[in-house]
MIDO-190247 format. One record per atom (N, C-alpha, C): x, z, y; residue in three letters. Coordinates in steps of 0.1 Angstrom, whole numbers, plus 5000, padded with zeros to 4 digits. Each point is the difference from the previous one (the first is absolute). Layout:
N
XZYALA...
***
This chain:
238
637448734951UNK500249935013UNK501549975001UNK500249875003UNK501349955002UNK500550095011UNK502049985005UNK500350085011UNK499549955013UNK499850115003UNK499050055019UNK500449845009UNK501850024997UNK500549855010UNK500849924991UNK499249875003UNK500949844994UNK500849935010UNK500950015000UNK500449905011UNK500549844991UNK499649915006UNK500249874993UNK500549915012UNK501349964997UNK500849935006UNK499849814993UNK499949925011UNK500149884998UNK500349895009UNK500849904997UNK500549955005UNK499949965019UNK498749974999UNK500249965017UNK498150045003UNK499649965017UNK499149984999UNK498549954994UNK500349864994UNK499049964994UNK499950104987UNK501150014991UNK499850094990UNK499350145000UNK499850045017UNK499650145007UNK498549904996UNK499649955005UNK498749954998UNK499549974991UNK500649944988UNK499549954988UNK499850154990UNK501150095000UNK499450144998UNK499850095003UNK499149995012UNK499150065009UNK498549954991UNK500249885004UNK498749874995UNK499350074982UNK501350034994UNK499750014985UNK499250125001UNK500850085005UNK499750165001UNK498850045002UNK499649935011UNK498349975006UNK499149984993UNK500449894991UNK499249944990UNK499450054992UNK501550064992UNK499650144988UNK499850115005UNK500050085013UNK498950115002UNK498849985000UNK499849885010UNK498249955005UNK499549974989UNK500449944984UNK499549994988UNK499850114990UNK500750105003UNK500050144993UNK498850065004UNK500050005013UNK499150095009UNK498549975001UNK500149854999UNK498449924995UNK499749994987UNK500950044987UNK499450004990UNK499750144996UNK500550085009UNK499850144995UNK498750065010UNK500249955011UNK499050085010UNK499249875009UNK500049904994UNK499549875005UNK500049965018UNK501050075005UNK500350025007UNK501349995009UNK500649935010UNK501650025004UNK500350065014UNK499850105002UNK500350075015UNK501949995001UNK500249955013UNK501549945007UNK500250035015UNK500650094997UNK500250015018UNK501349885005UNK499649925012UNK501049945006UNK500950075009UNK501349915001UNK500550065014UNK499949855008UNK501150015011UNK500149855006UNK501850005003UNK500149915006UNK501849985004UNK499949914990UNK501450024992UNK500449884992UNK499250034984UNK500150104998UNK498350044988UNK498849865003UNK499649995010UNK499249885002UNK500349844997UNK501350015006UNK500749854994UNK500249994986UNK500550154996UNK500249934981UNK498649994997UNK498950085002UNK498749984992UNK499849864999UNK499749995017UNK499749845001UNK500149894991UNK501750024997UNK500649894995UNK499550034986UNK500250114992UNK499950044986UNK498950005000UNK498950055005UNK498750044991UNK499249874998UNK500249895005UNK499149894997UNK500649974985UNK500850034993UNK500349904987UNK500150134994UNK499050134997UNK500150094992UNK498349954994UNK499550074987UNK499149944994UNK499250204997UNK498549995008UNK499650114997UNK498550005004UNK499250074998UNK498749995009UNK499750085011UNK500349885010UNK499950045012UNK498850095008UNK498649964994UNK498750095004UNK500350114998UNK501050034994UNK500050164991UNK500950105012UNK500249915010UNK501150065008UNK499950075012UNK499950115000UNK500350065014UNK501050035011UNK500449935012UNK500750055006UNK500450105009UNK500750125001UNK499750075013UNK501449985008UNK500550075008UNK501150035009UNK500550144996UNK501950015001UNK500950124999UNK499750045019UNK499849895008UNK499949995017UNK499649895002UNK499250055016UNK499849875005UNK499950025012UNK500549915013UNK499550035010UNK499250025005UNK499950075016UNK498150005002UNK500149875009UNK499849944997UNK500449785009UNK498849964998UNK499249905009UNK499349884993UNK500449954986UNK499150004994UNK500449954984UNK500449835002UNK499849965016UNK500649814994UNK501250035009UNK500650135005UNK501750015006UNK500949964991UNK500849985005UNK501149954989UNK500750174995UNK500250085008UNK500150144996UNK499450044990UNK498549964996UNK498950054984UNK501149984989UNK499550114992UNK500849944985UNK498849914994UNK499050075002UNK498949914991UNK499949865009UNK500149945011UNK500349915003UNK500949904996UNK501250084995UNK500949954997UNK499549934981UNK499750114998UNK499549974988UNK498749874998UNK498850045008UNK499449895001UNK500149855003UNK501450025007UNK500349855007UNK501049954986UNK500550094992UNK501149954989UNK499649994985UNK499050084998UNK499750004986UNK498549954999UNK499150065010UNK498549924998UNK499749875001UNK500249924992UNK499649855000UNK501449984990UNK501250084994UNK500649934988UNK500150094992UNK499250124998UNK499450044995UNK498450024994UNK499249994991UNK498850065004UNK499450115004UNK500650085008UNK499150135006UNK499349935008UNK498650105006UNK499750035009UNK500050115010UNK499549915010UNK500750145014UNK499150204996UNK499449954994UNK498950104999UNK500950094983UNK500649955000UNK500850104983UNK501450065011UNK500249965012UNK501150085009UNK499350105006UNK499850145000UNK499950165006UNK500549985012UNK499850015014UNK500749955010UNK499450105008UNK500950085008UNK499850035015UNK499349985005UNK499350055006UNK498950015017UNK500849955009UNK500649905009UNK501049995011UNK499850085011UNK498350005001UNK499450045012UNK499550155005UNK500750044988UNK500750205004UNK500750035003UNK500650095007UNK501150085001UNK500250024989UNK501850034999UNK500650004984UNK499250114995UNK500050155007UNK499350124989UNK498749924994UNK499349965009UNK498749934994UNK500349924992UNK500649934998UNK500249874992UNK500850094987UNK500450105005UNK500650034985UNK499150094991UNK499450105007UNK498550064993UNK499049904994UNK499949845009UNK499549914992UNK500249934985UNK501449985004UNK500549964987UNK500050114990UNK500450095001UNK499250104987UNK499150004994UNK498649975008UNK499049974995UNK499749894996UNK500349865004UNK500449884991UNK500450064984UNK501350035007UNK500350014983UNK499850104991UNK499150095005UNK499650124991UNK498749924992UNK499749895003UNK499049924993UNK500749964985UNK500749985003UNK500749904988UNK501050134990UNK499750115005UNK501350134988UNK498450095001UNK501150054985UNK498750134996UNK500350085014UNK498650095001UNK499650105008UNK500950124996UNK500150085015UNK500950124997UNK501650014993UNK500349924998UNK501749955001UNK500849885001UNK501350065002UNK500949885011UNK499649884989UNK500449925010UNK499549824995UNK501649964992UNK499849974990UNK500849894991UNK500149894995UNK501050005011UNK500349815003UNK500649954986UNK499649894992UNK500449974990UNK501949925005UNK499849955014UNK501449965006UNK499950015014UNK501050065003UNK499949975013UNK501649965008UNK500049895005UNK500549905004UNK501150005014UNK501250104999UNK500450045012UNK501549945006UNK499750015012UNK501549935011UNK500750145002UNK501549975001UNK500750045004UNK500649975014UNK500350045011UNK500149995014UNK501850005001UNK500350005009UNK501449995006UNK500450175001UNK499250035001UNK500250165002UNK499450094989UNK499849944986UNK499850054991UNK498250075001UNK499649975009UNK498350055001UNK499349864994UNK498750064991UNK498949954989UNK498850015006UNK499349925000UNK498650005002UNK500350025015UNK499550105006UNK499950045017UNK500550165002UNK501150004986UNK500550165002UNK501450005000UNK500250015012UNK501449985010UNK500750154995UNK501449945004UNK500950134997UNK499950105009UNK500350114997UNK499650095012UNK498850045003UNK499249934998UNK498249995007UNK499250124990UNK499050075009UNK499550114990UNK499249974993UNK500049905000UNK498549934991UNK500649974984UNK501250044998UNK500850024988UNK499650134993UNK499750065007UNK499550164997UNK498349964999UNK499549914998UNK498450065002UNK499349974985UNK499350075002UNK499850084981UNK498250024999UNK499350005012UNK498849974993UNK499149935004UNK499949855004UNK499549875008UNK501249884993UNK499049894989UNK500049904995UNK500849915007UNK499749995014UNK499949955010UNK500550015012UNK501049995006UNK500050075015UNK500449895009UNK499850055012UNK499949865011UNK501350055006UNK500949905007UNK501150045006UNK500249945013UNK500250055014UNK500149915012UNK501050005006UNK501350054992UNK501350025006UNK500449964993UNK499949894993UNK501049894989UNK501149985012UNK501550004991UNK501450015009UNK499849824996UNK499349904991UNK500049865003UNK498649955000UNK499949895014UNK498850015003UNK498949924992UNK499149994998UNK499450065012UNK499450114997UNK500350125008UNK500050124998UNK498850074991UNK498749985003UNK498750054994UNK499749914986UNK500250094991UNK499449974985UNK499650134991UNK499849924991UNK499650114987UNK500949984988UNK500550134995UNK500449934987UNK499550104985UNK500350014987UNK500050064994UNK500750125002UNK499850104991UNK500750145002UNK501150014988UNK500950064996UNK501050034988UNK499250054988UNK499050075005UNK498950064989UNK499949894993UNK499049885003UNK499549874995UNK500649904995UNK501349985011UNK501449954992UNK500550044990UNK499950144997UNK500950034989UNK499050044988UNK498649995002UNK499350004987UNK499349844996UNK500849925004UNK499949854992UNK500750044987UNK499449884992UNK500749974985UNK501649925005UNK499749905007UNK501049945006UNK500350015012UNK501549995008UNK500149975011UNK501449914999UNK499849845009UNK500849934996UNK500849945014UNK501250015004UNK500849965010UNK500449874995UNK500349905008UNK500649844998UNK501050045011UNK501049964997UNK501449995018UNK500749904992UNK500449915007UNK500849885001UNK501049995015UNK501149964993UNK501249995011UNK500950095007UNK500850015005UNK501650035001UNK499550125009UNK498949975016UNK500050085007UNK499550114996UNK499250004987UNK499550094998UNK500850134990UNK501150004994UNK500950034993UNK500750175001UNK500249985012UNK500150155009UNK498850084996UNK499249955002UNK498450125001UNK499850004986UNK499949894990UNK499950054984UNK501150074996UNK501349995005UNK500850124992UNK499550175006UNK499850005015UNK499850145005UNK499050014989UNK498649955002UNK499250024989UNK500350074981UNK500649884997UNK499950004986UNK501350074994UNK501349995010UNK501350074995UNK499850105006UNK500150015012UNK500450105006UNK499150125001UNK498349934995UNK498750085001UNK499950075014UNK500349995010UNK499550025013UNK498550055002UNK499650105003UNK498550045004UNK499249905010UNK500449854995UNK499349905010UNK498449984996UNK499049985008UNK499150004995UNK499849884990UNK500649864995UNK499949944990UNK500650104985UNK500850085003UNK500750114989UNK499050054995UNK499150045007UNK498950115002UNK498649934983UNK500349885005UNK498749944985UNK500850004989UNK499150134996UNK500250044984UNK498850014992UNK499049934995UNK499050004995UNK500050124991UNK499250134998UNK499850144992UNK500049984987UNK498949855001UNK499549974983UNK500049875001UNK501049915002UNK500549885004UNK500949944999UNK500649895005UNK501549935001UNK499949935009UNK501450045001UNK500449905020UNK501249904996UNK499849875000UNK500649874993UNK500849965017UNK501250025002UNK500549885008UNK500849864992UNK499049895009UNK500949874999UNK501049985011UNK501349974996UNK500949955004UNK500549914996UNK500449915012UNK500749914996UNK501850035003UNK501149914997UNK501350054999UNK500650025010UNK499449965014UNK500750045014UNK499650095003UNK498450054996UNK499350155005UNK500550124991UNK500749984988UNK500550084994UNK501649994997UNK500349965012UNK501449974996UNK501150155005UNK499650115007UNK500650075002UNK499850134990UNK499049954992UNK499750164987UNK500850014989UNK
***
């Protein structure tokens, strides 16, 4: 196994996208020739915009593809707040998925419910009786260094045996969601961060220099690798 963490520095945003784009390519091709199969957890924020832009001019088979969520909110799925909204409105129609290859939230539970749901969603798609391994999973970094829906500080950093957990005290709104656990996070093959631009520069050094106990710090795949893209303003203080 190559080392745990790559960091790969490149020029600007588009270049954040174009190898993002590749990266995507050659896992979702590895993963369908070996297990005919591509499981991808999304995130949303600016993770959504590069896909967008990148994943229409990557070359792979799309039927083969499954998507889930690192989080999602508990929102009407046509809010502008949905990640899978977001996704549906940006990639379904320039890409070929269909809405039915995206694993999506119940909106219409309370988060604990919707998060016990989603377990069971995705306990469909992973062997029985152990944690699920995401061949990639696809994560944002926040202003405050929190991943998926696991905020600094928040005790949901500590939770060790639920795939899944629902949160209703998100410190950014809108409060009630679900997100993955560190467990699931950290037993992917991959886990891949994209950050582009200047403002982001402070929070990648606390992270990657300084290693800060921030919960983006926190994704270290056990039997995996955690790849950040950077471009040269988001890594300009390391």
């Amino acid at each position: 196994m190559p080392s745990n963490k790559v960091i790969n520095i490149v020029l600007n945003e588009s270049a954040v996208i174009e190898e993002l784009s590749k990266l995507v390519e050659r896992l979702a091709n590895d993963a369908i020739k070996r297990d005919d199969v591509f499981k991808v957890g999304l995130s949303g924020g600016s993770l959504a915009n590069f896909l967008s832009k990148g994943l229409p001019n990557i070359t792979t088979e799309w039927s083969k593809w499954k998507l889930f969520f690192c989080d999602e909110r508990v929102v009407p799925l046509d809010s502008t707040d949905s990640t899978f909204g977001v996704y549906k409105n940006s990639l379904i129609g320039a890409v070929p998925l269909s809405e039915d290859q995206f694993i999506k939230i119940n909106p219409q539970l309370p988060a604990e419910e919707a998060a016990r749901d989603y377990i069971q969603k995705m306990a469909v798609h992973f062997p029985p009786d152990e944690l699920p391994r995401f061949h990639l999973l696809l994560l944002g970094m926040g202003p405050d260094g929190h991943t998926c829906s696991l905020f600094p500080g928040h005790r949901l950093l500590e939770e060790t045996s639920v795939w899944v957990a629902p949160i209703t005290d998100s410190p950014k709104p809108p409060p009630s969601r679900v997100t993955l656990t560190f467990p699931v996070v950290n037993n992917a093959e991959v886990c891949a961060f994209a950050v582009s631009g200047q403002g982001k520069a402070e929070m990648v050094k606390r992270i990657l220099k300084d290693k800060e106990q921030l919960p983006a710090a926190r994704v270290y795949p056990t039997k995996g690798q955690v790849i950040w893209i950077l471009d040269q303003p988001a890594a300009s203080l390391l």
